[in-house]
C-alpha positions in Angstrom: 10.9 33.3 -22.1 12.9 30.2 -22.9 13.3 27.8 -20.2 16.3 25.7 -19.8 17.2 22.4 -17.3 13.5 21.3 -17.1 13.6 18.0 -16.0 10.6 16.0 -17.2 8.2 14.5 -14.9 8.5 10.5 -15.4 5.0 9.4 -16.2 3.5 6.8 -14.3 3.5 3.4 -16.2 1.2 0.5 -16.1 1.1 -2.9 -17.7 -2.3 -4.1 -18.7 -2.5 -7.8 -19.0 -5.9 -9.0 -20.3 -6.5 -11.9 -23.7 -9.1 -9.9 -24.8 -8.2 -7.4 -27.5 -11.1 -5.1 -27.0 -10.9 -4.9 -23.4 -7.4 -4.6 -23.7 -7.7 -1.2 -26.3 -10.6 -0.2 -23.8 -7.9 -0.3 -21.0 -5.4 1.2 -23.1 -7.3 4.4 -23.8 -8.6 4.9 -20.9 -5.5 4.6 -18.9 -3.5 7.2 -21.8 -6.5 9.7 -21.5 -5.7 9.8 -17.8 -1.8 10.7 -19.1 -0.4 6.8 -18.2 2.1 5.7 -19.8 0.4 1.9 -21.4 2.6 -1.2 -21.7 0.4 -4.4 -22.6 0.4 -8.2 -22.8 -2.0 -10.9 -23.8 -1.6 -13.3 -21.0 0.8 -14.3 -17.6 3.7 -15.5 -19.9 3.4 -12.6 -22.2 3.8 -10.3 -19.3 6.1 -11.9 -17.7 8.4 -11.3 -21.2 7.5 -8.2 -20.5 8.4 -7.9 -16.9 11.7 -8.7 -17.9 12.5 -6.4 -20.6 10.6 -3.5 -18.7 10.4 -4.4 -15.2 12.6 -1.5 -14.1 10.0 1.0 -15.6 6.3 -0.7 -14.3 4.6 0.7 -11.2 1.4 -0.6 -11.4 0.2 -4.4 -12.8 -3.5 -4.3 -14.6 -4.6 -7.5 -14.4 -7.1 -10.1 -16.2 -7.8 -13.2 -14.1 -8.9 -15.8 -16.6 -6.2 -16.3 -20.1 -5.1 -19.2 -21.9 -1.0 -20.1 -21.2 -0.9 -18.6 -17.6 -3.7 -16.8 -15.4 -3.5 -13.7 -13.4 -3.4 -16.3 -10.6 -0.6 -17.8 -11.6 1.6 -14.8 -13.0 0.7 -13.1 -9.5 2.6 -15.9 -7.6 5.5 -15.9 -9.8 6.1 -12.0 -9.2 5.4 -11.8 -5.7 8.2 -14.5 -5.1 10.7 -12.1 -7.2 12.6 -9.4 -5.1 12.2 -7.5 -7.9 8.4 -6.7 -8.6 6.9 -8.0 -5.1 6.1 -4.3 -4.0 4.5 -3.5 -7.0 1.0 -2.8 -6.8 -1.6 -5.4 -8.5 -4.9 -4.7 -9.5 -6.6 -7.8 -10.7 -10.1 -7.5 -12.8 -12.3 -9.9 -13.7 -15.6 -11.5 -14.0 -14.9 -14.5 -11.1 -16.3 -12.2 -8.3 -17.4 -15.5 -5.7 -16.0 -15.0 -2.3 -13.8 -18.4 -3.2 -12.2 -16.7 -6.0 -11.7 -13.5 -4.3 -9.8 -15.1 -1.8 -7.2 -16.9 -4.1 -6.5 -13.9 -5.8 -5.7 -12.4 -2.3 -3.4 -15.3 -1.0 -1.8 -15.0 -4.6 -0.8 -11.3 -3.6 -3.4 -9.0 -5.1 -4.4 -5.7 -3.2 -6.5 -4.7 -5.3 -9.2 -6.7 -6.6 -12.3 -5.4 -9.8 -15.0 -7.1 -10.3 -16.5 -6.8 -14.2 -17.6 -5.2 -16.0 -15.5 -2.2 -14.6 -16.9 1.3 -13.4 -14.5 3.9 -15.1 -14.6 5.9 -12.4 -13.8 3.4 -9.7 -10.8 1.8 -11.9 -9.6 5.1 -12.2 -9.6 5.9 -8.5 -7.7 2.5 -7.9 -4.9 3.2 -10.2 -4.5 6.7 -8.9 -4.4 5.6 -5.4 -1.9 2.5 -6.5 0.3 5.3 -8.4 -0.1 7.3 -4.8 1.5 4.2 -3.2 4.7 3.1 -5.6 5.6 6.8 -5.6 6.0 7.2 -2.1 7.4 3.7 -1.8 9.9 4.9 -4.7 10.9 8.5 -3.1 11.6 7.1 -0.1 13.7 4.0 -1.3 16.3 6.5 -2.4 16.0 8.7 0.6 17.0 5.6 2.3 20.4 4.4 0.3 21.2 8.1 1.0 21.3 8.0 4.6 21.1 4.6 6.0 24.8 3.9 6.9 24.9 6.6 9.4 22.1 5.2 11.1 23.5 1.8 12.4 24.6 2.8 15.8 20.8 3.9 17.4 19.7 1.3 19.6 16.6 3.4 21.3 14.0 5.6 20.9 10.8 7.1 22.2 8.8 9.3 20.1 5.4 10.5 19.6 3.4 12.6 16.7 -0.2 14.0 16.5 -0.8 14.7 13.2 -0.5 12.5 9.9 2.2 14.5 8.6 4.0 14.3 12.0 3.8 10.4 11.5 5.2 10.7 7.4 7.9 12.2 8.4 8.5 10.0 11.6 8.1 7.0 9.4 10.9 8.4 7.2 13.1 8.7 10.3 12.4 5.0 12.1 12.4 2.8 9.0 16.3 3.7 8.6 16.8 2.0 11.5 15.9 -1.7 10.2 17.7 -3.7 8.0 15.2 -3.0 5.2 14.2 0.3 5.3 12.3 0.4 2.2 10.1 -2.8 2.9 9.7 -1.7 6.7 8.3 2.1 5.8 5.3 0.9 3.8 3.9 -1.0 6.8 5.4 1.7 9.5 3.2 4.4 7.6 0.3 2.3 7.4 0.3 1.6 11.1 0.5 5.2 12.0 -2.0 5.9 9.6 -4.6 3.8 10.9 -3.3 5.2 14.8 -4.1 8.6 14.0 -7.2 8.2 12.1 -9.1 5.1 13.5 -7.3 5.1 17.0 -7.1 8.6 18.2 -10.1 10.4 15.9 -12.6 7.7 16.2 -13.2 7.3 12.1 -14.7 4.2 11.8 -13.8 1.9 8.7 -17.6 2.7 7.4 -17.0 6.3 8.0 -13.5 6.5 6.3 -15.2 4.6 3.3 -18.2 7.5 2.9 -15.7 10.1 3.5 -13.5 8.5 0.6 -16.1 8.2 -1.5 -17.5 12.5 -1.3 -13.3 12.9 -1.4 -13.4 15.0 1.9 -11.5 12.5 4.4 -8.7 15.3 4.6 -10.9 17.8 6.1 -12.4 15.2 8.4 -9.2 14.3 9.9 -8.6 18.1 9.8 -11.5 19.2 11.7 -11.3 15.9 14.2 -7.3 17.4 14.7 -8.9 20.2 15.9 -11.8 19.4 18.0 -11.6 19.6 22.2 -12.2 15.7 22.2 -9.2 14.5 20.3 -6.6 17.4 19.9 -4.4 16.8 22.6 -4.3 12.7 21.6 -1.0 11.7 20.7 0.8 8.6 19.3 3.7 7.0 21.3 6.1 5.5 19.6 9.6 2.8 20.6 12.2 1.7 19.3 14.8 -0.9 20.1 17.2 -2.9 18.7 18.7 -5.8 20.8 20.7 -9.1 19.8 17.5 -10.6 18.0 15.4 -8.8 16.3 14.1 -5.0 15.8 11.2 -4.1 17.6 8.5 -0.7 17.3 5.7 -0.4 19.6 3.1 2.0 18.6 0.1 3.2 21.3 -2.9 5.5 20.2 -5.1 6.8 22.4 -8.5 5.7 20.9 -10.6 2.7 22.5 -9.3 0.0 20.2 -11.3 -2.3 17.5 -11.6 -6.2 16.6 -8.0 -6.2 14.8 -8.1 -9.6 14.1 -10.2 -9.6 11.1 -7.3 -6.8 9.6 -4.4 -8.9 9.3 -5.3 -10.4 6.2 -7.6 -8.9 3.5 -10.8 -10.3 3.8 -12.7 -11.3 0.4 -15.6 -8.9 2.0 -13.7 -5.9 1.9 -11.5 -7.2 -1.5 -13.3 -4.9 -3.5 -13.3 -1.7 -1.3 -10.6 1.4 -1.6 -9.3 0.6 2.2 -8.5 -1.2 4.7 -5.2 -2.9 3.5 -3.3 -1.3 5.4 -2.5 -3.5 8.6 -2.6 -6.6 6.4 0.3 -4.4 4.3 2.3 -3.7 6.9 1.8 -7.7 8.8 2.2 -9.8 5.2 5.1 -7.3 3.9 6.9 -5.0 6.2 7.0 -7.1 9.3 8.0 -10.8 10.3 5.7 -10.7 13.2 2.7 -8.0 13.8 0.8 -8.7 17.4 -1.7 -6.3 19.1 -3.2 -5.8 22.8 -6.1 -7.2 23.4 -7.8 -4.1 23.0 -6.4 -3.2 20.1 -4.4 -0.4 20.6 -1.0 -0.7 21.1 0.6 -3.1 18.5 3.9 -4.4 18.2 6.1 -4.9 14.7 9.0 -7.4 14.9 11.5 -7.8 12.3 14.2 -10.5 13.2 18.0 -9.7 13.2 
């Protein structure tokens, strides 16, 4: 049977930038054996050459901390000040692994941070869950230019969803109302995320990182959806747009946590698969991200 109009599936491409050629092949394998499409450089200003010949095509950035010409540290900064590359995901791997050093690469906008020499396995899982996030990011950027004029007159709404598809899709719907859609979803989904699963099911940050690592967090929050305590918990949700900014208030129904320590990524938890995602949604999505004292209702503010 011969098939005709296939479109091929775009593979998922990743710029490794490390000065050492044998960790750089190492990389490269690895990442094309897991069906990655490799681009490479030897340093920051070697990437950045590539940046701007390729940007366009790069969802992930693989990268070294310590190279002659210009560090990760610096080639971070420069990226993360560009409109262009700022959402893309950075993984940053390297031998400095002192609290000190974690923390600069952190402030210099990686998410994602490896500490050598690298566990296959665990690199692997990073990636995947960075390819996870552009394509979403991506899908829903042109979902966006598709329907965002029509959605300039709405200057209220109350809403409310139980389930973590109920809040993907409601996500979708509420980040069309901002000026910046695309920017504002990341940090809306994030926030509902952690309402539904830390707020109204009780998963601790402990728990959720167990349940990550056996790969059954799914049929956690599946089983939680359905258990007497926590099934009929919902997540409230308003809108409004006045003369001055855009403002969304989201309320679980769980008994709150110590959010302060979550607005920023915390050298401590650098190194873990989690727990980025308030810090996402306060350092990228919104220009001001405030929480009750107990911890859970919080309040995103993005200025007109």
């Amino acid at each position: 049977m011969q098939l005709n109009n296939i479109v091929p599936v775009k593979k998922t491409t990743v710029l490794a930038v490390d000065d050492n050629p044998a960790a750089l092949r190492l990389l490269e394998s690895m990442l094309e054996r897991k069906k990655y499409h490799v681009l490479t450089a030897v340093n920051g200003l070697d990437a950045l050459r590539v940046m701007e010949e390729c940007g366009e095509e790069i969802d992930i950035i693989l990268l070294d901390r310590m190279m002659p010409e210009m560090d990760g540290i610096e080639f971070c900064q420069k990226i993360k000040t560009d409109s262009r590359y700022h959402l893309i995901p950075v993984i940053m791997q390297t031998a400095a692994g002192r609290p000190q050093e974690i923390k600069e690469g952190i402030e210099a906008g990686v998410f994602y941070y490896l500490v050598k020499p690298l566990n296959i396995e665990t690199l692997s899982s990073i990636v995947e869950s960075a390819r996870l996030k552009i394509h979403k990011y991506r899908v829903q950027r042109q979902r966006y230019l598709e329907r965002q004029e029509s959605m300039t007159m709405v200057q209220s709404l109350n809403c409310s969803f139980r389930t973590l598809e109920e809040g993907e899709k409601l996500a979708v719907f509420l980040s069309q109302f901002f000026p910046d859609p695309v920017q504002v979803f990341t940090g809306v989904s994030e926030l509902f995320i952690n309402a539904v699963e830390h707020g109204n099911l009780a998963i601790s940050y402990e728990e959720k990182g167990e349940l990550l690592e056996k790969n059954c967090l799914s049929q956690e929050v599946e089983t939680r959806l359905s258990h007497p305590l926590y099934q009929r918990r919902k997540v409230q949700v308003n809108f409004e747009k006045n003369e001055d900014a855009y403002v969304l208030i989201i309320t679980d129904e769980g008994d709150g946590f110590d959010w302060q320590s979550y607005l920023r990524v915390a050298p401590d938890r650098a190194t873990h698969k989690h727990g980025r995602g308030i810090a996402i949604a306060n350092m990228m999505s919104f220009d001001k991200l405030m929480y009750n004292e107990k911890g859970n209702t919080v309040i995103g503010i993005v200025h007109q």
